[in-house]
C-alpha angles and dihedrals in degrees: 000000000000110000090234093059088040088056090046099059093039085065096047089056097054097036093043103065110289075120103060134049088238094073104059079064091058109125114241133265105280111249113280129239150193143251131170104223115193079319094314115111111227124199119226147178136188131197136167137010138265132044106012121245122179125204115212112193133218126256122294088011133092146223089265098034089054102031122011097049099051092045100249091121094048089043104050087035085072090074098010152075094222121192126189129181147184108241115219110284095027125070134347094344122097116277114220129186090204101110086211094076097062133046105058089359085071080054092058096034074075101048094040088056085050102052081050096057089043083237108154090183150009157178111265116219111166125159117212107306083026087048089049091050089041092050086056095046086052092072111027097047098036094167097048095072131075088175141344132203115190114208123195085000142086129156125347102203111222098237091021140143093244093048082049090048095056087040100055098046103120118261121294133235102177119068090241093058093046083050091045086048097052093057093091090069089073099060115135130232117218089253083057097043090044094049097064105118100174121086114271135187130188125218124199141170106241093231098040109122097215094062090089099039089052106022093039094075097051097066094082094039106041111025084166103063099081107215104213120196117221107215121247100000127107129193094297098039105042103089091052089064126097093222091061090057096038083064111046077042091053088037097056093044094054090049110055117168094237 
């Protein structure tokens, strides 16, 4: 197991209710399940009933790591169909080496679960790696989406430092790096970026270093999409705090799709 995502979960543990008596009460994970995307086997889960939201995690994280374990999923899954998945390289889903199977195809790995599921639109929640793949997605699916909130992401510039950082990384052997190394292909130009029609709010740790490198950006473009801090929580922390899942909560409910 690589250390990072050791680490990760370690803090999960400690931050999504082993501290309190609460969480032992916390429903389980729903029962996974399987879809062949374009031959590459994706991991699911569905829970809940009502406007679909689907909940796309960060890299070297998964469906239940980002959202399961800190209650988003259970919380959201009292008004909502909510849908996570392990996107190709993380989780329960294969893990090729082929770099063909990540960049845009991340993108479609999302559509294709959504066509599946007979699902014409939904609510976008993607932290970081997923904010980055929602983003994408955005613009280049306009009429799959009813809202997106972007957590731990903002905008990645097409031409860039930060395309050029996920593009010079050296060659990866493990599925996760190759994936890590294919994000760059979803940067977004300003006419992308411009062309988003559907709501969008940012979420980001108040001490996490890439908000200004990602949200920064934002401010001269998108004057619309309100960037809101959550106090005392950083990249990895952010999604353990209550205050990240009041607002995407908050957010959801002031957005309805009729």
């Amino acid at each position: 197991m690589p250390r990072q995502l050791f680490l990760q979960i370690v803090i999960l543990l400690c931050h999504a209710g082993l501290q309190t008596a609460g969480a032992a009460e916390r429903p389980r994970a729903p029962r996974p399940q399987t879809l062949d995307s374009n031959g590459v086997k994706i991991s699911y889960s569905v829970k809940g009933q009502g406007e679909p939201v689907i909940l796309i995690h960060g890299w070297l994280s998964s469906g239940w790591i980002n959202w399961d374990l800190p209650g988003t999923t259970s919380l959201l899954a009292e008004d909502y169909q909510v849908i996570t998945l392990d996107m190709p390289g993380h989780g329960l889903s294969d893990k090729p080496l082929d770099e063909a199977a990540y960049g845009l195809e991340l993108v479609e790995d999302v559509v294709r679960l959504m066509d599946h599921l007979k699902i014409k639109k939904a609510h976008l929640v993607g932290y970081s790696m997923g904010g980055i793949i929602t983003a994408k997605l955005l613009a280049k699916h306009p009429d799959r989406a009813l809202s997106a909130t972007l957590g731990g992401m903002g905008w990645l510039r097409e031409g860039g430092l930060e395309q050029k950082f996920f593009a010079s990384g050296r060659q990866a052997s493990r599925a996760a790096g190759v994936c890590f190394q294919s994000l760059g292909k979803l940067a977004l130009t300003e006419d992308e970026i411009k062309s988003i029609k559907v709501p969008v709010v940012v979420l980001f740790g108040d001490s996490d270093p890439l908000r200004k490198l990602y949200a920064e950006p934002l401010k001269e473009v998108r004057k619309d999409w309100q960037v809101i801090d959550i106090p005392d929580a950083d990249h990895m922390t952010c999604i353990f705090k209550q205050r990240f899942r009041d607002e995407i909560q908050h957010w959801l409910a002031a957005h309805p799709a009729h």
